[in-house]
N, C-alpha and C positions, 0 to 999 in steps of 0.2 A: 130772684127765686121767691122772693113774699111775697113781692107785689104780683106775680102770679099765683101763687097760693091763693090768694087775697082773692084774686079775679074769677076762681075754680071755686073760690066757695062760695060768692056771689051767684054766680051763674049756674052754676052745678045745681039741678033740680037733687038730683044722686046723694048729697052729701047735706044731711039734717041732724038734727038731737037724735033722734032715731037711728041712726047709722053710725055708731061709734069708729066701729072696725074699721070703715073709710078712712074715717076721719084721722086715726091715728098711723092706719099706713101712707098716708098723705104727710104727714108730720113726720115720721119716722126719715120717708125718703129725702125732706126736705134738709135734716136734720143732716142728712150723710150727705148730701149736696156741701153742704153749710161749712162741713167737715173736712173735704177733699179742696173745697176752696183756701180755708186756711192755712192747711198742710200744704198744697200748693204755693202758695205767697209765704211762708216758712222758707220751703225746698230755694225760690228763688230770692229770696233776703239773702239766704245764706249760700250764695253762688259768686264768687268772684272770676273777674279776668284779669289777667296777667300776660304783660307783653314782654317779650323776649326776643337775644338777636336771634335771626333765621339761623346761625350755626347750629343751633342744638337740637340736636337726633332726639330721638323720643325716649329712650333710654338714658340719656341725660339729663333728658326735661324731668324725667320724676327725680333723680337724684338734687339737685338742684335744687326744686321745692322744698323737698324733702326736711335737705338740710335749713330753710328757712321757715318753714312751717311748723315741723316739730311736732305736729298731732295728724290726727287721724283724716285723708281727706281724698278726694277721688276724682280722677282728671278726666273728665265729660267727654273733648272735644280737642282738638288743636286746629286751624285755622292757619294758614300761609300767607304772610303778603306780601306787600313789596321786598322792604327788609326785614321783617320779624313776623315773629308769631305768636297769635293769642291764643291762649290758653286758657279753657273755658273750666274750672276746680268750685267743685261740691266742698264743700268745710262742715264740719261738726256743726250742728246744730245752736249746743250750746256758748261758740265762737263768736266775737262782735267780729263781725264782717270788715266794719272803719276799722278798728282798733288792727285787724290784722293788716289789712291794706298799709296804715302809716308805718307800723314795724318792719315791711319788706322792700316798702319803700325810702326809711332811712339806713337800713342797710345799704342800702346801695350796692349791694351782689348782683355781677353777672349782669350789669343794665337793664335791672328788672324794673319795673311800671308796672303796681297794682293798684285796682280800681273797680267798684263794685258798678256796674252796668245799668242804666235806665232802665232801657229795653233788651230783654234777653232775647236774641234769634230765635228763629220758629223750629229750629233743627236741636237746639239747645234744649228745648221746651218738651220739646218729643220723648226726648231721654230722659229730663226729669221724670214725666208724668206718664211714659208708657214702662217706666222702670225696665230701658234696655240694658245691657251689660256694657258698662263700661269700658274703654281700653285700659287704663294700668287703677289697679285701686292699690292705696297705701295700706299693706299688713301691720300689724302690731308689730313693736320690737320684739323678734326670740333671738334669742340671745345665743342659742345652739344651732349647729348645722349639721344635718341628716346624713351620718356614715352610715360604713356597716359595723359588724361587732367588733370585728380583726381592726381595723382602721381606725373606732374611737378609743380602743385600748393604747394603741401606737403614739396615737395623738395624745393623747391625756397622759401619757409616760415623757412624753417629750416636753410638754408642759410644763409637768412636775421636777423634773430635773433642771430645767430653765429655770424656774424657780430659785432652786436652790443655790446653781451656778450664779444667779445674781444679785441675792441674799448676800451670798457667801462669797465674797469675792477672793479669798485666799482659798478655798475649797479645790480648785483647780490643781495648783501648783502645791497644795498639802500631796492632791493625788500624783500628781507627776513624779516624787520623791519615792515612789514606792511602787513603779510602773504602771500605773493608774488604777490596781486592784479594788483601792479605795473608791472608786465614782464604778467599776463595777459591781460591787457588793453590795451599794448605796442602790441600784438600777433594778439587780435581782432580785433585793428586796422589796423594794417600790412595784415589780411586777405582781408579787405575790400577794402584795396589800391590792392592787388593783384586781386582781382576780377575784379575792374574797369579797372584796366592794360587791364587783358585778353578779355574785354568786347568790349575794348575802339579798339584794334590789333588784327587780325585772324590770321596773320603770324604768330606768335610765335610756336613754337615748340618744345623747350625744356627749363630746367631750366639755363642755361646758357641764352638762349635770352631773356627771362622772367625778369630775376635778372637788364637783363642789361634796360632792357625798365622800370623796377618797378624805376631803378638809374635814369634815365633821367627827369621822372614825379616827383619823391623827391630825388634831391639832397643831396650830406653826408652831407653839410653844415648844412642842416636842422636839421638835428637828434638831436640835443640835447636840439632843443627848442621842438622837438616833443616828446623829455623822460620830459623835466622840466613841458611842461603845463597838461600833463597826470598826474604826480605828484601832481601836484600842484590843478587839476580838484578832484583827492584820496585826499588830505589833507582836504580840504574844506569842500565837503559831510560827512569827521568823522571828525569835527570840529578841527579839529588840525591846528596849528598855519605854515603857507607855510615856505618849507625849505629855505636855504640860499644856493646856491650851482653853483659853477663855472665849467667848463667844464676839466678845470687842477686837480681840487681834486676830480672826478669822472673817468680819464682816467689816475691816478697815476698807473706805472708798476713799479712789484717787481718781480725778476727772482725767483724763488724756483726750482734748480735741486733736490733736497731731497725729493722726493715725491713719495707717496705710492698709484699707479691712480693717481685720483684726488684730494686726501686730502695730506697737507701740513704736513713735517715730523714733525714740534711742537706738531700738532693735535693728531698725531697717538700717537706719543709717552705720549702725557696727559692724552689719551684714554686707550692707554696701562698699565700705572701705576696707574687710577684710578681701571679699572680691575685687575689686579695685587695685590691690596689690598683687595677687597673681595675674590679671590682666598685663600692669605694668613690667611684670617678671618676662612674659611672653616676648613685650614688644620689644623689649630691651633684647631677648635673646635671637631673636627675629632682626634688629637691626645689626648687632653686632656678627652676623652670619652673612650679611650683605656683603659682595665682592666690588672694591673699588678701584679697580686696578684699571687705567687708561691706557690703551692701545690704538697706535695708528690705523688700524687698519676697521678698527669702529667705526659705525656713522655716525653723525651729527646726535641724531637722537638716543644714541647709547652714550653718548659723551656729556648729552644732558642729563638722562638718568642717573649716570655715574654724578657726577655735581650733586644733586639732589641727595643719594645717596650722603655722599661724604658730609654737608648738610647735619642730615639727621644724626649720622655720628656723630657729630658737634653737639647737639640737642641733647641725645643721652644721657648725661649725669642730672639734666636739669627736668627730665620723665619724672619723676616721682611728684617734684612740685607744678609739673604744667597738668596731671590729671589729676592731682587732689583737689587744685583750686578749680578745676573745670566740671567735678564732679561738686563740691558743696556751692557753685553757683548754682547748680539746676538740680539738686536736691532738694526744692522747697517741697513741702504736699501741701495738695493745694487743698484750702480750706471750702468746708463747704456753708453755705448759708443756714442749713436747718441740721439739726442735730438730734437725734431719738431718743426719748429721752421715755422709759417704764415704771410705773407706779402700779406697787403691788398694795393692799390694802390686807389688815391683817386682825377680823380674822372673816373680813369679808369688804369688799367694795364699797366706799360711801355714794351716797346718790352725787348726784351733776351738783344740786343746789349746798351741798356740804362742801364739794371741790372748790365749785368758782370761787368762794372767796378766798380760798387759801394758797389759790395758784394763778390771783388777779395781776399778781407784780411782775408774773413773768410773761402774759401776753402767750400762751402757749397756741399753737397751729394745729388744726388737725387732729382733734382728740379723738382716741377708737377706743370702744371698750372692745375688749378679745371677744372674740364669739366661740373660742376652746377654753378660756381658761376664765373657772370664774371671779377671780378679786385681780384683774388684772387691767389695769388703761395706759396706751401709749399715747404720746405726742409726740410734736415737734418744738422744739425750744433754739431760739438763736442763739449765737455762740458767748455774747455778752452777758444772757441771760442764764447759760448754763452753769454756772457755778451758786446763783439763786435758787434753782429747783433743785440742786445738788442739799444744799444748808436744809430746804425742808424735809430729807431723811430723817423718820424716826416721832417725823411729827402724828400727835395723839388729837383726833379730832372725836366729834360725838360718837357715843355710842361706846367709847373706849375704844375708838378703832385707831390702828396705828399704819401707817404709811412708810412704806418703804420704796424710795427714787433710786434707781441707779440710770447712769447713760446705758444707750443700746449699745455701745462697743465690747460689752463683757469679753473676752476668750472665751468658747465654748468649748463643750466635750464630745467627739464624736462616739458614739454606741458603738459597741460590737456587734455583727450580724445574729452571733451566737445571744443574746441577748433579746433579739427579737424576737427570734425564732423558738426561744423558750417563751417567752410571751405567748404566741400566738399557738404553741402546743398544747393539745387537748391530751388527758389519758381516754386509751380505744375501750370502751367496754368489751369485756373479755364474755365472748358467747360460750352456754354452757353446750359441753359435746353429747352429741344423740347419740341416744339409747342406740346401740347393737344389736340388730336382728338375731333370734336363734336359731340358723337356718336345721340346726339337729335334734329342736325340740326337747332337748335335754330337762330333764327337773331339775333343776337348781332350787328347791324352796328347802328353806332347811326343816328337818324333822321336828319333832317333838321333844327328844333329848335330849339336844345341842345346848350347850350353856347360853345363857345371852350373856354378851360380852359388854 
């Protein structure tokens, strides 16, 4: 581009001291020339390829990246070949290109190979430089998801009682002593708070913002004088004498990996041998009603039946000990590899880089921050490790924030209908009633004398 310049102003009769204005739109254009070249070799500095097996759909393939990339970046192209495929990703400008490449490549996820390219294809280059529309571009994390009104209410009530159900892990079984009026009362009143939330803010938009505005109007600190005086409001009205109860012997945690759902394997298994013996009862009465009586005029194969029979009358008395042992041999549950393991943060979620080091010993899988519920993060924790993430309950990290782990097995409380359904009632504005025609023309004004009243 100069050394043309160079050559136009040599040659150029046109362009002299005299002739500014040329001269400077001449420079000007060269200048934008000059401009688009280096944004150009920017765009392709900062463009990697990425080889991948042929399995992965294209809805995969961003997931994928996603997970190993972590910043903001936009997938150009894909390319098919023999057995895999390249993937042609735009990266954040301000991204060392090597430096990403060696990080996704000591991963070692998903047999992935990254590598920044010599030469970019001529189809690769088009996209850069005629700025076509991409196929998938990476959005910023938000953190919520786009209900309607009825739906983020629902969702953000179900939340909030999640919460509390696993805070509070005596909270259940306080309310089952008292026909669960308690976690009703606790429900209707958390609707009413949520309604004034949304009454009170029109921004809100989804249950992640909702959860977190309902947190700022009541505080976690609060909650337990708000389960005690609900309590204690239930005890009174049925004359019963107000409980005693501190906030340590309502949020006592017991890990139970032996669990069958949500019921604890003691359960199952008391459940189990209580059926177990009317079973037994059956077959006993069922055998004992068998006819063994042998007659000539039987065939062969009634004559075996009959044997078999008399047989099993023999067995009888020894029914009780042949299916109990038959039933606790194959009563193991069977254990699973990954266990869920909820970390609430209180009085809001610490960032990734506060977590990782405090939850390095346990190797966790899989971590999701909720996208309804805002101070909320799951994982997966293996069975060895679960009594480790269990010990960090309670732990106080920056910020004064405080952490609360419980397993995903909680027991939960199912809603009443009635419960929702007030939720999602609105009161109807009451229309005022028109005026009445006077089809008789009557005066009705009143006179001059009339008292005002």
């Amino acid at each position: 581009m100069v050394k043309y310049f160079k050559n136009e102003v040599i040659k150029s009769p046109k362009i002299s001291i005299c002739q500014p204005q040329l001269v400077i739109r001449n420079l000007n254009f060269i200048a934008y020339k000059i401009n688009n070249i280096l944004i150009e070799d920017a765009i392709i500095m900062s463009t990697l390829c990425v080889r991948l097996p042929y399995k992965f759909a294209q809805e995969k393939l961003f997931y994928k990246l996603k997970s190993m990339i972590r910043e903001h970046f936009i997938i150009l192209c894909t390319v098919k070949k023999k057995s895999v495929v390249e993937c042609y990703i735009n990266l954040n400008p301000r991204l060392n290109p090597k430096k990403m490449c060696d990080k996704m490549n000591k991963s070692g996820q998903h047999g992935v190979f990254a590598f920044v390219p010599d030469i970019l294809p001529n189809y690769v280059k088009r996209m850069l430089m005629h700025k076509s529309t991409p196929k998938v571009v990476s959005k910023p994390n938000t953190m919520g998801i786009h209900l309607s009104k009825d739906q983020m209410l629902l969702c953000a009530l179900d939340e909030i009682v999640k919460e509390l159900l696993f805070k509070y892990t005596g909270l259940l079984k306080l309310s089952r002593g008292i026909n669960h009026m308690l976690m009703d009362t606790l429900c209707m009143k958390i609707v009413d708070r949520l309604k004034q939330v949304v009454e009170t803010s029109n921004a809100l938009k989804d249950p992640f913002q909702l959860t977190s505005a309902y947190r700022k109007a009541h505080p976690h600190f609060t909650d337990f004088q708000f389960i005690l005086s609900n309590l204690h409001m239930l005890e009174h009205s049925s004359g019963l004498a107000r409980s005693q109860l501190s906030e340590k012997d309502l949020s006592t945690l017991s890990v139970q990996p032996y669990v069958i759902g949500d019921i604890p394997c003691e359960l199952a298994r008391s459940a189990c041998k209580m059926y177990s013996e009317r079973i037994i009862q059956k077959v006993k009465e069922h055998i004992n009603n068998l006819k063994t009586e042998v007659t000539e005029a039987k065939s062969e194969e009634d004559k075996a039946r009959i044997k078999v029979r008399q047989e099993l009358k023999n067995l009888s008395p020894y029914m009780d000990t042949i299916v109990n042992e038959v039933v606790s041999k194959h009563f193991k549950p069977k254990l699973r590899d990954l266990y869920t393991v909820r970390v609430y943060g209180e009085p809001f979620l610490p960032t990734q880089l506060v977590l990782s080091p405090v939850f390095r010993d346990i190797k966790p899988v899989s971590q999701k921050r909720s996208k309804k519920m805002f101070n909320l993060l799951t994982f997966k924790a293996r069975l060895e490790d679960l009594n480790k993430a269990m010990s960090l309950d309670g732990t106080v990290v920056e910020n004064n924030c405080k952490l609360i782990v419980r397993p995903g097995n909680v027991p939960l409380y199912k809603m009443r209908d009635e419960i929702k359904e007030y939720l999602l009632y609105r009161k109807e504005t009451k229309k005022e009633p028109e005026e009445k025609e006077n089809p008789d023309n009557i005066n009705i004004e009143p006179d001059e004398n009339w008292e005002e009243w």
